[in-house]
C-alpha positions as CSV (number, residue, x, y, z in Angstrom):
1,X,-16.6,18.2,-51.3
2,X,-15.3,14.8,-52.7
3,X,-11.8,16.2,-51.6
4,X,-12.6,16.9,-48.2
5,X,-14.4,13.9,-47.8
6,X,-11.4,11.7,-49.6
7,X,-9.5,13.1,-46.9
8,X,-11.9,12.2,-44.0
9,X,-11.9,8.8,-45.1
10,X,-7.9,8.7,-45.6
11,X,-7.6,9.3,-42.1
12,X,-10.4,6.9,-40.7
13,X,-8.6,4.4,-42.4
14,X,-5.1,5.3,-40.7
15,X,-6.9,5.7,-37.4
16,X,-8.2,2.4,-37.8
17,X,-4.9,0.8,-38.8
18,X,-2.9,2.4,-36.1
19,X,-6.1,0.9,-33.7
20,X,-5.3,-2.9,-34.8
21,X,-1.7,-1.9,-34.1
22,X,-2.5,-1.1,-31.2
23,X,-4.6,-3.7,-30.2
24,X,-1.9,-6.2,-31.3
25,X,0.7,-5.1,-29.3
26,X,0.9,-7.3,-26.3
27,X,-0.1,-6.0,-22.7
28,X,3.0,-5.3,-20.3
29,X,3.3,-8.1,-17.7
30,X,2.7,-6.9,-14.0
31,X,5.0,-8.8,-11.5
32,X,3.9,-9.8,-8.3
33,X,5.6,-10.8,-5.0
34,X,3.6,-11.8,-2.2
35,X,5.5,-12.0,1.0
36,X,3.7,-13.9,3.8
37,X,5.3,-14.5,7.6
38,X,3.0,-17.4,7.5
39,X,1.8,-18.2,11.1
40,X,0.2,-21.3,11.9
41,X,-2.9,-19.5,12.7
42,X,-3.7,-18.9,9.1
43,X,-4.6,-22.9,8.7
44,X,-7.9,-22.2,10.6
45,X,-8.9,-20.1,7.4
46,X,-6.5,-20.8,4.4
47,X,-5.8,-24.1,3.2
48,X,-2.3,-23.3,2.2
49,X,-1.8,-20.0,3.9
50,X,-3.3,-17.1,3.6
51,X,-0.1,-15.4,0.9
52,X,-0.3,-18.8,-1.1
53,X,-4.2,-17.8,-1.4
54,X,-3.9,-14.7,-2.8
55,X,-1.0,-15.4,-5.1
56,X,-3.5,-18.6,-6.3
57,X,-6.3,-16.1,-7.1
58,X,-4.4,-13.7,-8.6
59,X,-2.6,-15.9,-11.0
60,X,-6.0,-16.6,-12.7
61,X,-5.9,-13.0,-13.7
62,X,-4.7,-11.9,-17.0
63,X,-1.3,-10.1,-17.6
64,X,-0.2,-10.6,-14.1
65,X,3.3,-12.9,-12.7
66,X,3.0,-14.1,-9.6
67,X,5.4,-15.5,-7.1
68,X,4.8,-16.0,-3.5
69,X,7.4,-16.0,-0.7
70,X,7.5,-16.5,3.0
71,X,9.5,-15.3,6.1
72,X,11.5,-18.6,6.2
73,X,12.7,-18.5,2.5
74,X,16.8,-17.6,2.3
75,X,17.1,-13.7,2.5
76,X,13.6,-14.1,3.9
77,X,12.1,-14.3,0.6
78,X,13.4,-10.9,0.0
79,X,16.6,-11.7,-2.1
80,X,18.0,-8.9,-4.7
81,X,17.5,-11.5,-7.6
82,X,13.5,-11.6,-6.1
83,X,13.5,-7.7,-5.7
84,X,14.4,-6.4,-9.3
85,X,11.9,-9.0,-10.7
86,X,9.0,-7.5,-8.3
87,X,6.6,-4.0,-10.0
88,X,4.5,-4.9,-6.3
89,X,5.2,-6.4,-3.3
90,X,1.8,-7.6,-1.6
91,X,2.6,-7.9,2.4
92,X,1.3,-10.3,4.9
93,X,2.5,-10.1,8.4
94,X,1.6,-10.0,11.8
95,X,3.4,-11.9,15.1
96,X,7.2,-12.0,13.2
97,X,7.1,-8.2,12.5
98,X,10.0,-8.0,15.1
99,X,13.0,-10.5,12.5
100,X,12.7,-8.5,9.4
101,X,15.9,-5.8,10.0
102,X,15.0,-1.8,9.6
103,X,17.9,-1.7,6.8
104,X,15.7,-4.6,4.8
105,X,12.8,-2.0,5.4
106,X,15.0,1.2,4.5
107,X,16.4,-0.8,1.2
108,X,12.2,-1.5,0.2
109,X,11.6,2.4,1.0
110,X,14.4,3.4,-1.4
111,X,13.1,1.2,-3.8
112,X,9.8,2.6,-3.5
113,X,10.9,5.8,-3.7
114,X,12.9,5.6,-6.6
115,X,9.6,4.3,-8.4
116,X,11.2,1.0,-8.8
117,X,8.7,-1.1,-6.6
118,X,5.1,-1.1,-5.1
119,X,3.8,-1.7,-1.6
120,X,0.3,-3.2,-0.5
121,X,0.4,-3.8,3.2
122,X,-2.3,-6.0,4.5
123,X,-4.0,-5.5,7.5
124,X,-1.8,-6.1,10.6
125,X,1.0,-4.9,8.1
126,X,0.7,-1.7,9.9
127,X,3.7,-2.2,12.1
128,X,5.8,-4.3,9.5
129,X,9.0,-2.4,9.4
130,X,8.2,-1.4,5.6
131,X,5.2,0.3,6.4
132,X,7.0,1.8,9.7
133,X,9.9,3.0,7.5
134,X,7.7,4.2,4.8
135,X,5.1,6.0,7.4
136,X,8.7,7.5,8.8
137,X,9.9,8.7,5.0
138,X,6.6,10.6,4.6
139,X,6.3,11.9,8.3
140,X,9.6,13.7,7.4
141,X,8.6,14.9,4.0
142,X,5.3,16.1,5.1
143,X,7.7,18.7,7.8
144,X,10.0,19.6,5.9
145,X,7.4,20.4,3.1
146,X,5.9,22.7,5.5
147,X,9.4,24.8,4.9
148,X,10.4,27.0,2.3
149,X,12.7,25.9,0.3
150,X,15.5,28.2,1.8
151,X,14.7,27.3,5.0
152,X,15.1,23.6,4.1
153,X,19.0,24.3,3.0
154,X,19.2,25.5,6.7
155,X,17.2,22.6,8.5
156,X,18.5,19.5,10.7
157,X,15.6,17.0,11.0
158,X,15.6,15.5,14.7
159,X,13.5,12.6,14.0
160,X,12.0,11.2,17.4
161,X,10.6,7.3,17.1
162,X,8.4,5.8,19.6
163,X,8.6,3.2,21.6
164,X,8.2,0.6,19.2
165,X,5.0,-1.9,18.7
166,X,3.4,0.3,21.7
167,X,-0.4,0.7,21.5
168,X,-1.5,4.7,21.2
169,X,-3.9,5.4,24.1
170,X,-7.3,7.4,22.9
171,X,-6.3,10.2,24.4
172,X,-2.1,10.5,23.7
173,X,-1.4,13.0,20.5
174,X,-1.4,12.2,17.5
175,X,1.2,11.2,15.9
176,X,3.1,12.5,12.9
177,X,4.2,15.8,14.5
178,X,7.0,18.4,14.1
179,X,8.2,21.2,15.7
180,X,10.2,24.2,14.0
181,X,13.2,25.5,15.8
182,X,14.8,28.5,15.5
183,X,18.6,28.6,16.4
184,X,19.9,31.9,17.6
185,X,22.7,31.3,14.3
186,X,19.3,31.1,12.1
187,X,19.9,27.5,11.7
188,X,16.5,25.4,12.3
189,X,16.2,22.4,14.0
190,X,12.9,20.2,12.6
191,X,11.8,18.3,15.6
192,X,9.4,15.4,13.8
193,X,7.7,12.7,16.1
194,X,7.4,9.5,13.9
195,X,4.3,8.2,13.6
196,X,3.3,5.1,15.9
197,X,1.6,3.3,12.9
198,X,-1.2,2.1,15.4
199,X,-4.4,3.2,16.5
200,X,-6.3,2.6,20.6
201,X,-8.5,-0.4,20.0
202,X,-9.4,-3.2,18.1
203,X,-11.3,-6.0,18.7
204,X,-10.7,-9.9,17.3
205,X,-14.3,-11.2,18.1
206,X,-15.0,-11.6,13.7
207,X,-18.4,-9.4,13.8
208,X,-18.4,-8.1,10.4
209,X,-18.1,-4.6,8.8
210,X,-19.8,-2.4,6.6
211,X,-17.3,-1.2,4.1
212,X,-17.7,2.2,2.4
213,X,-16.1,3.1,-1.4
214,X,-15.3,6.5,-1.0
215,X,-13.7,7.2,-4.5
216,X,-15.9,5.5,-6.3
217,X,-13.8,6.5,-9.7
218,X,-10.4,5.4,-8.3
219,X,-8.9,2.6,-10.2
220,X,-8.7,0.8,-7.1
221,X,-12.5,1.1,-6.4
222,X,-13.0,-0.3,-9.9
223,X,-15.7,-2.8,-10.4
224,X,-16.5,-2.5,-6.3
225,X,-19.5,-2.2,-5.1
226,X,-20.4,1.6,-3.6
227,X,-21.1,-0.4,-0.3
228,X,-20.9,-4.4,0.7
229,X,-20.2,-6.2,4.0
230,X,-17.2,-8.0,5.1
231,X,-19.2,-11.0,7.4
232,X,-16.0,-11.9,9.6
233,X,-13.3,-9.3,10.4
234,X,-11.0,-7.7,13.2
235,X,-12.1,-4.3,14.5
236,X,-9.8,-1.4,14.4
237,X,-10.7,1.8,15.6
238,X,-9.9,5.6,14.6
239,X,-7.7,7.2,15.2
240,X,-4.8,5.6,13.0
241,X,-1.4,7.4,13.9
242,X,0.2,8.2,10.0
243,X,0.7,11.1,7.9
244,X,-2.6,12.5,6.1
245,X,-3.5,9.8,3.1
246,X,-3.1,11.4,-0.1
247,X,-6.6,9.1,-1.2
248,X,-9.1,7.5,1.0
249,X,-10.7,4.9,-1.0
250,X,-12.5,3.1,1.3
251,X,-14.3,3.6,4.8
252,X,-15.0,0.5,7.4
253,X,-17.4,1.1,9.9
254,X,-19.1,-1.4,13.1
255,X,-22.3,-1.7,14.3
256,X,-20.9,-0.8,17.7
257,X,-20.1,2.6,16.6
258,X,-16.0,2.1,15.6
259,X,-14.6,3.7,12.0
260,X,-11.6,3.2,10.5
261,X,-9.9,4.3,6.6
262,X,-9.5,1.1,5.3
263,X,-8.2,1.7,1.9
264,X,-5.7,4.4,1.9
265,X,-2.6,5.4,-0.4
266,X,0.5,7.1,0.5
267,X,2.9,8.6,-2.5
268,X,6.5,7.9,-0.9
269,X,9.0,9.6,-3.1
270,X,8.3,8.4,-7.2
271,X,6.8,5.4,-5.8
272,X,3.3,4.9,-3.8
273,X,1.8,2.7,-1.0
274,X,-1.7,1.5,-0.8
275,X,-2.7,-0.1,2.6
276,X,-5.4,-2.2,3.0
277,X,-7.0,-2.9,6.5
278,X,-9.7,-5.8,6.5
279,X,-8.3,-9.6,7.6
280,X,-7.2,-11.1,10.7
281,X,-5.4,-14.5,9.5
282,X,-8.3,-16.9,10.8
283,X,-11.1,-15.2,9.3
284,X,-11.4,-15.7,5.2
285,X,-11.7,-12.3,4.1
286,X,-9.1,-13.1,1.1
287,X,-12.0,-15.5,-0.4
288,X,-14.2,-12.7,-0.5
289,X,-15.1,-11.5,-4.3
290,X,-14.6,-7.9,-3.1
291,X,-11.8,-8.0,-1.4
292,X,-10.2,-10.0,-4.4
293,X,-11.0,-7.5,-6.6
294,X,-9.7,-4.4,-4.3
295,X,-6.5,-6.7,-4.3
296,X,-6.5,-7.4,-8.1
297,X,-6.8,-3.7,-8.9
298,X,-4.6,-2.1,-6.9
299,X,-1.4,-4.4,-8.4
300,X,-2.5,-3.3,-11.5
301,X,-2.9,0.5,-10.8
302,X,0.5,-0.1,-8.4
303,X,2.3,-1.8,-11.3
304,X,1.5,0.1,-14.1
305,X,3.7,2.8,-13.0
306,X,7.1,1.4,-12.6
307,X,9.1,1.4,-15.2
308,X,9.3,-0.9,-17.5
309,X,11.5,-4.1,-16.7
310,X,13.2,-3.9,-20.4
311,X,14.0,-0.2,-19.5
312,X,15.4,-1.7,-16.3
């Protein structure tokens, strides 16, 4: 018995020592970019823009490096140097969507799918050509994952876009959408219609929201209340025209009826995408505690999985 329990206690004390270890060993350091267009309109809220505010708050937070950018920085702020020192890229923009070019999207998508970056796009980020080219990635995936895989050696995607920064109508189809054709050779052509990356209304009067957590156990969700209010926001109304979420984490709703899936995340190749819906630059949703928090947790979540920058 005095064996056994000499035993035991040898291997308490080696669990404890490899727990200080542990403890010891220094946290890895997230870094984040936030990229704001930075329209005047933002003053009537944010002090110093809305992209400096949220890169102030989250440098207060522990184990996080955080730089912020802006549309008129060289490269607009999206140099290579900037890039390969970026884990998650936070995105602000909303009147300028039109000056950053679809191959500076297409580079961020690679990136992201390689695992090498992080996207969180904000609100009227829905039509920023990274989202678009991201929403694009996964419309195509999502087809030709429909496939088997010996059809897919015999598959031409036709990938149809529409007409850009257009508004969906309630009633138009929704959008993703594919098509499988069947050549008389046996060939297939995959007919996808891109998503629009809109939705048929919204509504910039600020009445506020009633915001859902859906997933409460999400990491995202973490330290969030099951349900609080967001007292000033834009309105944007179901249905939102991207491929299926692979997590709803949040639900916004209206007291005149409207519902949107505020919190959503997309895996894009080895990399993910969370987008976040509340804001509209002149109300101060990004002063809110919850909001702050949502933002705070999903760049750590985001960042913990790409690779380390000593592996890079």
């Amino acid at each position: 018995m005095r064996r056994i329990t000499g035993a035991l206690a040898g291997s308490l004390l080696l669990l404890g020592f490899c727990s200080l270890a542990c403890a010891d060993e220094p946290s890895r350091v997230i870094r984040v970019v936030v990229w704001d267009e930075q329209q005047p309109a933002q003053k009537q809220a944010y002090e110093n823009f809305l992209g400096n505010a949220i890169a102030d708050y989250l440098r207060t937070r522990p184990g996080l490096e955080v730089s912020s950018v802006r549309l008129d920085d060289p490269e607009q702020g999206l140099s290579k140097s900037i890039l390969d020192t970026c884990d998650v890229l936070v995105w602000w923009g909303h009147v300028r969507q039109r000056e950053i070019k679809r191959e500076t999207g297409q580079q961020l998508v690679e990136r992201i799918k390689q695992g090498k970056l992080s996207l969180i796009a904000l609100h009227s980020a829905h039509w920023s050509i990274p989202f678009i080219e991201a929403m694009n990635e996964r419309a195509i995936a999502d087809a030709l994952a429909s496939l088997t895989s010996e059809e897919r050696l015999r598959t031409r995607v036709e990938a149809i876009s529409p007409e850009q920064y257009s508004q969906p109508k309630r009633d138009d189809p929704l959008t993703p959408s594919h098509e499988k054709i069947v050549q008389p050779d046996g060939s297939i052509v995959l007919k996808v219609k891109l998503p629009n990356c809109c939705f048929p209304a919204y509504r910039g009067d600020g009445k506020p929201s009633h915001v859902r957590t859906l997933l409460v156990d999400h990491p995202i969700a973490k330290g969030v209340p099951s349900a609080f209010d967001i007292p000033h926001t834009e309105m944007y109304d179901e249905p939102f025209h991207v491929p299926a979420p692979d997590e709803v984490i949040f639900e916004e709703r209206w007291d005149a009826g409207e519902r949107f899936r505020s919190g959503s995340v997309w895996k894009i190749g080895r990399g993910r995408l969370f987008y976040f819906r509340p804001g509209h630059e002149t109300f101060d949703v990004f002063k809110q505690p919850e909001t702050l928090q949502i933002l705070e947790n999903a760049v750590r979540w985001l960042g913990k999985m790409t690779p380390d920058p000593q592996r890079q």
